[in-house]
C-alpha positions as CSV (number, residue, x, y, z in Angstrom):
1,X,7.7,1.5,-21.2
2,X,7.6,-2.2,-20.9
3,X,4.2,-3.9,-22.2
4,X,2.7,-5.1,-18.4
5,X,1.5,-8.5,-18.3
6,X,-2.5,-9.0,-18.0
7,X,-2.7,-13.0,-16.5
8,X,-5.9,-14.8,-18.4
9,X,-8.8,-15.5,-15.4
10,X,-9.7,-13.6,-12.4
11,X,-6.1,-13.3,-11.1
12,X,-6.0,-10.4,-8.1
13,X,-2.8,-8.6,-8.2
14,X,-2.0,-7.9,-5.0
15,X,0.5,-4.9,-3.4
16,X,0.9,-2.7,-0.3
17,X,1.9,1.1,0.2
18,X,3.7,2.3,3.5
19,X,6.0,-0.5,4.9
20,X,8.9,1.6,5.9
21,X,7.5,4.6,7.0
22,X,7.2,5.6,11.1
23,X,3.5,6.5,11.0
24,X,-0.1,6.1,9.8
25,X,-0.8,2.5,9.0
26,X,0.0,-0.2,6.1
27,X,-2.1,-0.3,3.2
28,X,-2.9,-2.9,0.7
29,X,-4.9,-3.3,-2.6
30,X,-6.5,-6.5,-4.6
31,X,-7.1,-6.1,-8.1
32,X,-8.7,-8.1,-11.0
33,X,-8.5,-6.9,-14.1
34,X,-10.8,-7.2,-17.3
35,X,-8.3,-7.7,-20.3
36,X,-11.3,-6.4,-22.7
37,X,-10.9,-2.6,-20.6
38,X,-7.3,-1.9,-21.0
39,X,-5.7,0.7,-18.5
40,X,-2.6,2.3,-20.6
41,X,0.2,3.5,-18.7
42,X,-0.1,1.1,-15.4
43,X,3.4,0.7,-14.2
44,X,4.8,0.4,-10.7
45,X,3.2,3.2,-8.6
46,X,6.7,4.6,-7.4
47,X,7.7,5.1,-11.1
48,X,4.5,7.6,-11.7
49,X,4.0,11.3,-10.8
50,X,1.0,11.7,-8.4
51,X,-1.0,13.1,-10.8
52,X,-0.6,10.2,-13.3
53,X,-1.5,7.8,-10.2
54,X,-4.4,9.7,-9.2
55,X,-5.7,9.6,-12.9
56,X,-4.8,5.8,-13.3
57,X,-6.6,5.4,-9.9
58,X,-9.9,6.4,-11.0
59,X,-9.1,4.3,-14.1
60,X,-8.5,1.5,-12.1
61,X,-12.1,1.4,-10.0
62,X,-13.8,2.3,-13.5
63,X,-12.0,-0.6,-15.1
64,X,-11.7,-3.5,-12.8
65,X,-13.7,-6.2,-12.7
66,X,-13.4,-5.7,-9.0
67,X,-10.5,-4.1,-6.5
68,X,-10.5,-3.7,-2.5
69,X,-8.5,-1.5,-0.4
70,X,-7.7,-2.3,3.4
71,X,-5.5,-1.2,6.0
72,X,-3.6,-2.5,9.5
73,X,-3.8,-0.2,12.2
74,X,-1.3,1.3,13.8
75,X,-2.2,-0.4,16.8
76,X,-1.7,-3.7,15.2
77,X,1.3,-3.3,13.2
78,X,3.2,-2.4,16.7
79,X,1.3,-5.8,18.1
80,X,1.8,-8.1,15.3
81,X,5.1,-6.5,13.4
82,X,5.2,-4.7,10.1
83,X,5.0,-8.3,8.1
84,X,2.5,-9.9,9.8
85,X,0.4,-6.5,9.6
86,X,0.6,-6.8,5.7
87,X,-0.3,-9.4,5.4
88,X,-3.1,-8.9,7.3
89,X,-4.1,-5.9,5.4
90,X,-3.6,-8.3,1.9
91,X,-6.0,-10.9,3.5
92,X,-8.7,-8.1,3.9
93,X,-8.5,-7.0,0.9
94,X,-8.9,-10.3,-1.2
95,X,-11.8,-10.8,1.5
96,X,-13.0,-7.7,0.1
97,X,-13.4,-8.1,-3.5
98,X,-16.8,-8.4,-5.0
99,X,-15.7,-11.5,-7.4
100,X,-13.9,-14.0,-5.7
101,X,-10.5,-14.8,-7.7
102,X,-9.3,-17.8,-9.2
103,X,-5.7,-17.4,-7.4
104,X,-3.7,-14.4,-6.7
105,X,-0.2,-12.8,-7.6
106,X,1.4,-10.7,-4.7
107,X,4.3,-8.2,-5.0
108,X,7.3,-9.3,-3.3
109,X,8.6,-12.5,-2.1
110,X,6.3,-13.3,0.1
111,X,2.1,-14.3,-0.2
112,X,-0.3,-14.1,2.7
113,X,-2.3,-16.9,3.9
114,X,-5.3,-17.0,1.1
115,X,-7.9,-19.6,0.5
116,X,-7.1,-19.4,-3.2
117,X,-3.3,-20.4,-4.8
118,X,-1.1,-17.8,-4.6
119,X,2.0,-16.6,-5.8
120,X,4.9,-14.2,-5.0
121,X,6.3,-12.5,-7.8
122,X,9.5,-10.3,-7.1
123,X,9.3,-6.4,-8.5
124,X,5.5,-7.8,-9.6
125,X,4.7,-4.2,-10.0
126,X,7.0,-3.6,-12.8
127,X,5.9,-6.6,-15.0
128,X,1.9,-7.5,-14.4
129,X,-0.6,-4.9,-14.6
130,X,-2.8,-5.9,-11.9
131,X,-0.4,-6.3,-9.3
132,X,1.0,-2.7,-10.8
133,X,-3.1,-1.6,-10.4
134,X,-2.9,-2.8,-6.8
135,X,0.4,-0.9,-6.1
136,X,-1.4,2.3,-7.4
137,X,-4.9,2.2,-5.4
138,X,-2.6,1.5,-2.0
139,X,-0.3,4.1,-3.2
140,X,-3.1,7.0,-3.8
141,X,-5.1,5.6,-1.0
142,X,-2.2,5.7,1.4
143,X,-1.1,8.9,0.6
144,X,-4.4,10.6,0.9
145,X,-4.9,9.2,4.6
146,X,-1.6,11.0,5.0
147,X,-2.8,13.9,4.0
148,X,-5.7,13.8,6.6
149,X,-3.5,12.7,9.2
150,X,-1.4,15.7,8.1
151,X,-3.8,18.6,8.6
152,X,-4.3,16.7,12.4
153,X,-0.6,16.6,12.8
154,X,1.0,19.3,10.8
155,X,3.7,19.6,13.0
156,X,5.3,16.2,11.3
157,X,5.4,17.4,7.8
158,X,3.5,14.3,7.1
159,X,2.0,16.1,3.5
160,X,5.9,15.9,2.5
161,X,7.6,12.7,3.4
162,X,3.9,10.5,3.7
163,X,6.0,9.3,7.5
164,X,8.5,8.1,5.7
165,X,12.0,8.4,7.6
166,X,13.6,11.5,6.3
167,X,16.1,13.9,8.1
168,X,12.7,16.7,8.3
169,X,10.3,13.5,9.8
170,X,13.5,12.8,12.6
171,X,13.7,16.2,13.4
172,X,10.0,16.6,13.6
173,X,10.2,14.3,16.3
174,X,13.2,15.1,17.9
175,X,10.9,18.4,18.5
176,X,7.5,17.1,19.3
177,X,7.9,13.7,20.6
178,X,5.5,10.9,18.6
179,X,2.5,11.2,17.6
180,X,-0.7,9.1,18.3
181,X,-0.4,7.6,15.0
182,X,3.3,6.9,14.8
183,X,4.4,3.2,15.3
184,X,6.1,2.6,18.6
185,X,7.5,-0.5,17.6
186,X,10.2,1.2,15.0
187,X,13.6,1.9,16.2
188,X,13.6,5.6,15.7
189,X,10.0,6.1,17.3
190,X,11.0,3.4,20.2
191,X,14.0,5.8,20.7
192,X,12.0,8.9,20.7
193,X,9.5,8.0,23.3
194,X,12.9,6.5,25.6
195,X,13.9,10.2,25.6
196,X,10.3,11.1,27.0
């Protein structure tokens, strides 16, 4: 596994967990790091089994010389669009930490509007640790507020596909309509609630 990169200062890595999925809202997490409490094993949260996350997660709030986790609503990803919501759910979270960072490096190729430089780095996760941290709290975060919304919802098979848009989530809705906490604002979910 490649050797992660730890930035010198209070750098926040930034990422976010539930873009493309139909329901339950965006998630994103600000990290700094302290290179004198190494976290071995951090890597892109997509390229970890759920247990692994869940262990590097504690880790990670052990570890860090701070982190945040915040969300968008569903509400506001269908009134502001899916980017606009991440990166209001990035904003919140940098507002969140407990140290105030020197700048920031976000996942992706595009920053949110911070008060501190930032910069975009593309597949971030993959090659510095704190954005990698990041991807992991949003990740296990995320997937947990799945979970809750599944045992509301179990109808969706939410504890499967986390509302991502898999052939068992369309059928799910071709069945039961949408949800509260579906996004009206995605095709699929737009289409659904047409057929009402």
């Amino acid at each position: 596994m490649p050797e992660l990169i730890i930035p010198p200062g209070l750098v926040c890595g930034i990422d976010e967990a539930g873009r493309g999925p139909l329901a339950g809202t965006v998630v994103a997490a600000a990290v700094i790091l302290d290179p004198a409490k190494p976290i071995p094993g951090l890597n892109d949260s997509k390229k970890l089994s759920e247990k692994k996350r869940e262990a590097l997660a504690i880790l990670i709030r052990e570890r860090a010389v701070a982190w945040c986790v915040a969300s968008a609503s569903v509400e506001e990803i269908d009134r502001l669009n899916i980017l606009h919501a991440t990166m209001l759910a990035m904003q919140r979270a940098v507002a969140g930490l407990t140290v105030r960072p020197s700048s920031a490096m976000v996942d992706g190729n595009r920053c949110p509007s911070l008060d501190i430089p930032a910069e975009a780095v593309v597949k971030g996760d993959g090659k510095i640790a704190s954005i990698a941290a990041a991807s992991i709290l949003a990740k296990t975060v995320r997937d947990g507020e799945m979970l809750a919304l599944h045992a509301q919802y179990p109808q969706y098979g939410f504890d499967r596909h986390m509302g991502y848009p898999t052939a068992a989530h369309f059928a799910a809705l071709e069945a039961h309509g949408a949800s509260p906490v579906h996004r009206k604002s995605f095709g699929p979910v737009a289409k659904q609630l047409s057929l009402l």
